[in-house]
Each structure stands twice: as C-alpha cells, then as structure tokens.
N, C-alpha and C positions, 0 to 999 in steps of 0.2 A: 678447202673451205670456199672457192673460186666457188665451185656446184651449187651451193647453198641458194636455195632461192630468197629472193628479200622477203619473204613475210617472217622465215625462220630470220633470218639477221635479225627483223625488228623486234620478235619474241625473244631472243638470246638478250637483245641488249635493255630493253624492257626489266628482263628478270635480273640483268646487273643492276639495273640502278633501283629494283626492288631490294635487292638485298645487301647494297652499298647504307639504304635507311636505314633496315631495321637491327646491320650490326654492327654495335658498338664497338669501336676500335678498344683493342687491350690497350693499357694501360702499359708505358714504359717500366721497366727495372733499371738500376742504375746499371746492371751488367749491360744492356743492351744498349742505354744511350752512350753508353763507353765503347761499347765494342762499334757503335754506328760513327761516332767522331775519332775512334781510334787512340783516346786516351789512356792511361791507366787509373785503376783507381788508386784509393789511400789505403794499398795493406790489408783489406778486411774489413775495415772500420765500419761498422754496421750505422744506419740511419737511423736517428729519432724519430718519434712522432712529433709533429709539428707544433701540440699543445706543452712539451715537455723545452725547457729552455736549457742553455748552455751551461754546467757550474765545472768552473778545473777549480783544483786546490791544490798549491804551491807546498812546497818540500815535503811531497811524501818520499820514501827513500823506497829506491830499486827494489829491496828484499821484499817492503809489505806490498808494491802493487804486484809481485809476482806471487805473495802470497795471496793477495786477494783474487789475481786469474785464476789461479791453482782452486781457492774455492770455490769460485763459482762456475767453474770447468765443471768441478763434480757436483755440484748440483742438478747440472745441466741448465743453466742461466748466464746471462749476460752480469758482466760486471755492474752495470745500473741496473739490473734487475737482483742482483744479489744487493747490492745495496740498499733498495728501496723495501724488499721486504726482510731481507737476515740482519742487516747491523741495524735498520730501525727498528726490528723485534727486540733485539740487544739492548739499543738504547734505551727503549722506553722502559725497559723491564732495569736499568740502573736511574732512571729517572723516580720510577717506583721505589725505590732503596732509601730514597732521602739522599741527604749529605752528610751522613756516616761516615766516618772513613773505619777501613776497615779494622775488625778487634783487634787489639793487641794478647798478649795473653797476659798481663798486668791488669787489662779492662775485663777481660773475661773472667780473673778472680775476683776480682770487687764485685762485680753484678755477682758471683756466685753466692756472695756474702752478704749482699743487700738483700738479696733472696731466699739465704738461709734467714736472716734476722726478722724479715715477714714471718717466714712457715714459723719461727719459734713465739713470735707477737698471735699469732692464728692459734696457735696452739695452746696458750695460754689464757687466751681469751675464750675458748671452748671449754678450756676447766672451768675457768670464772661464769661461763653459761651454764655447766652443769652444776654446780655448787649453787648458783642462784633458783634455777628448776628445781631441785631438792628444799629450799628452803621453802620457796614457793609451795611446792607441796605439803610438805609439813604444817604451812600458815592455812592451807586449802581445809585440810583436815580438821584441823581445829575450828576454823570456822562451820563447817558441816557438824562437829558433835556441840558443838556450844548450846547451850539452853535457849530455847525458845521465850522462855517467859524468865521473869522474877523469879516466880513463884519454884521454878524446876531447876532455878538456879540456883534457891536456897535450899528445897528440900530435894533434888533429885529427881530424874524421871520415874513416873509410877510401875 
C-alpha cells in the first residue's frame, strides 16, 4: 500500500467516510453486549418490550409454574405470552359465566322440575286456547247464520 499514489489514498478514504454516513450501525443484542463486557447473562430470561411493565406474583407453587412452562413450551410461546392470550381467553370466558357456582346434582333436579312444571302450565294453557278457538268458533257461526232483519227472524229466510 506504500505504491499507492495519494490521489487513490484520497479516493479510498473519501469513500470511507462516504459510507461511515450512510450506514447505520446495528443495533446491540444483549448476547453481544455480554459477550463485549464479558458478563453472563440471567439463564435465558428473554427481554420485555419496554411499553410492557414488571408484574411477579407471590406463592405460586413449583408444580403450576412448571406446569404453565410446559404449556406454553407447546404452544410454542413465551410464558407472558401464553398468558396474555390463553388464561386471559380462560378468564374472560369464566367471567362470561356469572357467579354461578357450579351445579350440583340437587340443583340440576330442581331446575329439572321447575322446568317440567312450565311445560305442564304450557301445556295446559294450549288446551285452554283450544277449547276457547272452538267456542269462538261456534259463537262465529252463529252470528253468520242469525237473521238479518225482524222480519226473517220471525218468519224465516224465504
């Protein structure tokens, strides 16, 4: 590079500091600025995004949060991401529910029998409709043949 004559030096170093402008340095990983300070990291522990805040919750027990890895392992999601959309689809659809607790089978014969006592009240009341439609009719009748006049009332139609 001794041979170089300077007009090439000055066009070489020209087109450095051309393309020192127009490229944007990447952007750190945390693998990298770890591996550049030589620390370790935390185990895997994936990053937030910076709009999402910190929430821990006290005594959950070893079984469910390895139950809850375990699910969200096979989803293929993050533990806050199985969260945010599986137990909140969960939740909302028990929020949906009321505050029911759930049947007994003591509750489930009673309602069978408030239910049967409707259909037998429905059911009686449609005989009561149809015994009234028949009288109705009957009174229809009679008014269609009734006499017109006095006169056809006393002597008959001609």
């Amino acid at each position: 590079m001794a041979d170089q004559d300077p007009l090439t030096k000055l066009e070489l170093s020209k087109q450095q500091s051309e393309n020192t402008i127009t490229e944007l340095p990447l952007s750190s990983t945390l693998a990298d600025i770890l591996e550049e300070t030589g620390k370790k990291g935390k185990g895997g522990r994936r990053r937030h995004a910076p709009d999402v805040g910190v929430w821990s919750i006290r005594g959950i027990e070893f079984e469910t949060r390895t139950a809850f890895e375990k699910a969200a392992e096979r989803r293929g999601k993050t533990i806050g991401q199985y969260l945010n959309e599986d137990l909140r689809q969960y939740a909302q659809e028990q929020l949906k529910k009321g505050n029911q607790p759930p049947a007994r089978q003591e509750d489930l014969r009673t309602e069978i029998d408030d239910l049967k006592s409707v259909v037998v009240r429905l059911a009686e009341r449609t005989e009561l409709d149809n015994q009234r439609d028949e009288e109705l009719r009957i009174i229809r009748e009679a008014i269609q043949q009734r006499p017109t006049s006095f006169r056809e009332w006393l002597f008959g139609k001609k």
